[in-house]
N, C-alpha and C positions, 0 to 999 in steps of 0.2 A: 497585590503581591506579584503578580505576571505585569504588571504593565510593561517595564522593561524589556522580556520576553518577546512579548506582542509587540511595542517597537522593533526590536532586531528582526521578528520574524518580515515584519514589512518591509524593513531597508532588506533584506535576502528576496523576497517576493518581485521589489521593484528591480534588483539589479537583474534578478534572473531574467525576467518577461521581458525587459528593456535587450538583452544580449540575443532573446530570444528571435525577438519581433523584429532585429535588424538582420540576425544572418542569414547570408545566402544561401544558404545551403537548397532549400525546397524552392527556387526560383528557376530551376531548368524541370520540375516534373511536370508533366505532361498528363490528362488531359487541366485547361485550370481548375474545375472543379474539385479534383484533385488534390493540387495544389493547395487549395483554400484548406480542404480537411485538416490537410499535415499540419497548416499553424495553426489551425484553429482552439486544440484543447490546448496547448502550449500557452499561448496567450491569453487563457480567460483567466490564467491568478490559479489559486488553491492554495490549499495550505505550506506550499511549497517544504515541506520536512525535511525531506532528502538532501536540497539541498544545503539546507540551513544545517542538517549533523553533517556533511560532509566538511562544509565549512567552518563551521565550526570545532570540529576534530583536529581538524587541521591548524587552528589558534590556539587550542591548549595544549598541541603537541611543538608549539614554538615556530610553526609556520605563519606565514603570511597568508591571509586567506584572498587576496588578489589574486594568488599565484593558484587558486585551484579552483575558480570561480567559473571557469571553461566543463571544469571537471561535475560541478556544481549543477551547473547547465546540463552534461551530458547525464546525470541518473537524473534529472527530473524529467527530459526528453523520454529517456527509459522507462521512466514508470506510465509516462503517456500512453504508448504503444499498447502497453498493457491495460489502461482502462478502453481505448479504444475497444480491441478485442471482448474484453470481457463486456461490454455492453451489447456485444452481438450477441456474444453466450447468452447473457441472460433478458435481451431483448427490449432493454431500459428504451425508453422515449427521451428521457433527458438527463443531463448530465451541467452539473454546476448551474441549475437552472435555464438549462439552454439544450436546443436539441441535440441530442447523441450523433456522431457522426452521420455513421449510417441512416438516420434520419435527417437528418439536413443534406444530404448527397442525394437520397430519392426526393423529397421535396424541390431541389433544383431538376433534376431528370424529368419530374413530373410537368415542369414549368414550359421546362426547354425543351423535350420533344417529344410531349405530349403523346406517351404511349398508357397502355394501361396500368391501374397501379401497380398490381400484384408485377410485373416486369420492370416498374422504376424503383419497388420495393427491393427487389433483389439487387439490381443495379446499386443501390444506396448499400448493400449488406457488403458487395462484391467490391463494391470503392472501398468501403473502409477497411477490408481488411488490409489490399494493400497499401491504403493511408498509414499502418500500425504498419508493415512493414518497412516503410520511410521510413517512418519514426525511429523506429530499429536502428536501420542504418545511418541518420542522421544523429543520433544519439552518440554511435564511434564515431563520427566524422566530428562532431565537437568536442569529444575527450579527445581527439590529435589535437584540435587546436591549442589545446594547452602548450603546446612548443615555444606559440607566442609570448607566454610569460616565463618562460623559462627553464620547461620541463622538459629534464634530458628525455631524447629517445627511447633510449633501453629503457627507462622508468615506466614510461609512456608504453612500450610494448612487453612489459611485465603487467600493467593491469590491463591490457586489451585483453589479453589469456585470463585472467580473472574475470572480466566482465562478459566474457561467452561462458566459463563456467557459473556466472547467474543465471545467464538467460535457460541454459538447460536447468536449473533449481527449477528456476521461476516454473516456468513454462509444466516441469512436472508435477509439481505443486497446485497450478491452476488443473492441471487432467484430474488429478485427486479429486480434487473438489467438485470438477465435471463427473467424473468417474460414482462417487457416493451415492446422491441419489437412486443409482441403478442399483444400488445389490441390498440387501435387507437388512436396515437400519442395525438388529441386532447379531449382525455380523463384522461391524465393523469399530475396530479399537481404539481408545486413545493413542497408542501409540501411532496410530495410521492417519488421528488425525494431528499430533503433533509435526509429525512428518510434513503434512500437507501445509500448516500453519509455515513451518521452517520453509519450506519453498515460493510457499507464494507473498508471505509478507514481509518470515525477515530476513529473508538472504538479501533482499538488495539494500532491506536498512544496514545490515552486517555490511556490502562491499561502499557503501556510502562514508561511513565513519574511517573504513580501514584506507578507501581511498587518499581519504584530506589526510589522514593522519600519514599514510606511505610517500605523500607528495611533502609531506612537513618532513620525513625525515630523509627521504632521497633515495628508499628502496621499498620494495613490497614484499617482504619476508611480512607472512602474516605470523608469520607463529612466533615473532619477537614479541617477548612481555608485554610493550604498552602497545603492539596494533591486535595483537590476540589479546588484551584488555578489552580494545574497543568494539571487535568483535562479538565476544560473550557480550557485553553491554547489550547490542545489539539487538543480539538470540532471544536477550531475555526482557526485553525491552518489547521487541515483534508479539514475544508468546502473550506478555502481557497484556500485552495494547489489543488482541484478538479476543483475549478472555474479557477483556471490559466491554469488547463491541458485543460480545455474546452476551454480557448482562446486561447491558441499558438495550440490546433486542428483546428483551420482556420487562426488565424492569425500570425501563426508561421513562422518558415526558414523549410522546410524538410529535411534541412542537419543537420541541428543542432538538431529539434526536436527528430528525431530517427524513427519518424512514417511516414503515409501517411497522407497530407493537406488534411483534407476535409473525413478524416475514419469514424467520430461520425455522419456523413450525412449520408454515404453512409449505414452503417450499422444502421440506423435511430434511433439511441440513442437519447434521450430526455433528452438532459443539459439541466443546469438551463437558457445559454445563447439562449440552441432554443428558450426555453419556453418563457423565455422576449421577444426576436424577435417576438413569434407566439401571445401575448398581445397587441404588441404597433404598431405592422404594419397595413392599410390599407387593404380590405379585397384583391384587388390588390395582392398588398406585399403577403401575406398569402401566396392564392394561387402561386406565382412561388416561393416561398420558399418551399411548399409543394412539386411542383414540381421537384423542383433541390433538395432533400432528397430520399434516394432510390437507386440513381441510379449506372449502374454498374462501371462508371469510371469517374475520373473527370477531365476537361481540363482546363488548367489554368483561359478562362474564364469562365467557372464555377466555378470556387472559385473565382475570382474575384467581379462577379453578387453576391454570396453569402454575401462576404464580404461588398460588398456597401446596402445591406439591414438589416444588422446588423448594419452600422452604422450607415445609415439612420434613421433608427427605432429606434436609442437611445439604444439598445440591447449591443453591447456593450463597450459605457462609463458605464451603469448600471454597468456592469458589473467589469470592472475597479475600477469603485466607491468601489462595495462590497468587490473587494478584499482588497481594502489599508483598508475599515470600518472594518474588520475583522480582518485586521494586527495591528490597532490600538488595536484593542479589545486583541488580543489575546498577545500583548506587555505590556500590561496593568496588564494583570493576572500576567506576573513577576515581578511587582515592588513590590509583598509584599514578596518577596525574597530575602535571604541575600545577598549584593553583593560579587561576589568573581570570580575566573575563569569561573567556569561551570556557572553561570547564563547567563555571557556574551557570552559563547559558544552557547547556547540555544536561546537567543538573537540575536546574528548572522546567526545562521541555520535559526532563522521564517526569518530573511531578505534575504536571501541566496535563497530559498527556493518558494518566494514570488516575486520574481527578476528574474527567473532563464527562461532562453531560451530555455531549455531541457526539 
């Protein structure tokens, strides 16, 4: 059913990486080590999404999608930035199979001048953060280049001013989610963590879709029917796509999902899916859900118990429930879209995406 899908996704992969891998942009930083960071997560591939709805948007909204493929390039440079960083946040070793920046930056310091680790250690945390702030900046510096294909100015400096109000979404969005762990799990709200959700995963798939689509029509009024269509798509696309990661995080395969069963416990993250569980359960229930959160390792059955108190507790079918209410909603937003390829591309990615085991 996706093959098609999974083709488009890789012609959008190839062209990006390939635009990536040649521009100059990170060719004057300084020191090269450096250097090296800034292209390195850009060029290992990913599931490239960003750009594929940006470009995409911008096809079934009657654009050319050549003409926004710079733009394409710049939020997937953007979302870079952002896993950079948050690999420091959360102190990951590897990333797409491959060392995290800030690990691979100490690993060369440690090579090259041979000091202790605990100081090439820091040096590798202190590179990368501002390897993600290139990235930042070279992210705008390749949404100007879209000039090249033909993208007026003024257009071009209508979504710079959009794409600084992401970066403050974004950026508050990841403090949230820094921020949770420290205050006491049953003090904090769904609404605080939808908030948090909206910030950190779907505003930039929201400015993704609205970009190609304001480049397909020649302005950036988001609040015009079909780019506030694609918008909402977006919102409710992000919401969804986080409530799925939250359910195959306990009720997933571990081979398939790529993570550890049962990481949003131990690390005592506040999904939406604990948050129903910590509503509808028994004070019972409560308590040994509280319990089995925290702790240092988890034994199958400890995620098993986990598992039969979510579903005991209605936690989550709710949850189930929201995501198909959400996939409806957000399939919804494109029926006032013309049909053509790219609608049904976008079409297939919310199902794709909404389905997916990984």
């Amino acid at each position: 059913m996706y093959r098609t899908l999974q083709n488009e996704l890789a012609l959008v992969n190839d062209v990006v990486t390939r635009i990536i891998a040649e521009d100059p942009f990170p060719e004057s930083v300084r020191p090269s080590c450096l250097a090296a960071a800034v292209r390195s997560y850009p060029v290992r591939g990913g599931k490239r999404l960003r750009p594929a709805l940006l470009l995409w948007a911008n096809g079934a909204l009657g654009g050319d999608p050549d003409q926004a493929v710079f733009a394409g390039c710049a939020v997937e440079l953007f979302h870079t930035w952002t896993l950079v960083h948050d690999d420091i946040i959360d102190e990951d070793d590897l990333r797409r199979g491959k060392p995290t920046a800030h690990v691979e930056v100490a690993s060369h310091a440690e090579q090259a001048y041979g000091k202790p680790k605990a100081l090439t250690d820091k040096f590798g945390r202190d590179m990368a953060i501002l390897c993600g702030d290139i990235q930042q900046a070279w992210a705008m510096n390749m949404l100007l280049r879209s000039r090249e294909k033909g993208v007026e100015a003024s257009l071009l400096a209508d979504l710079l001013v959009r794409f600084q109000e992401v970066n403050n979404l974004l950026i508050s969005g990841e403090a949230l989610d820094v921020e949770f762990p420290m205050r006491d799990l049953g003090e904090i709200t769904k609404e605080e963590v939808r908030k948090m959700i909206l910030g950190k995963t779907s505003c930039l798939l929201k400015f993704s879709v609205q970009c190609g689509g304001a480049i397909a029509l020649g302005h950036a009024d988001f609040g015009k029917e079909r780019l506030a269509a694609l918008g909402n798509f977006a919102e409710e696309l992000g919401i969804a796509f986080q409530l799925r990661d939250d359910y195959l995080g306990i009720f997933g395969d571990e081979k398939t999902f790529g993570k550890p069963i049962g990481s949003d416990f131990q690390e005592g993250k506040p999904t939406l899916l604990y948050l129903d569980a910590m509503s509808l359960l028994p004070e019972t229930g409560k308590k040994r859900l509280k319990e089995l959160t925290g702790l240092p390792r988890y034994s199958p059955g400890a995620i098993d118990e986990i598992r039969t108190l979510l579903k005991e507790s209605g936690a989550e079918s709710k949850c189930l429930q929201e995501i198909a209410h959400l996939t409806e909603k957000a399939h919804s937003r494109l029926m006032t879209l013309p049909e053509n390829k790219y609608k049904k591309l976008l079409e297939d990615l919310l199902s794709y995406l909404l389905e997916r085991t990984v």
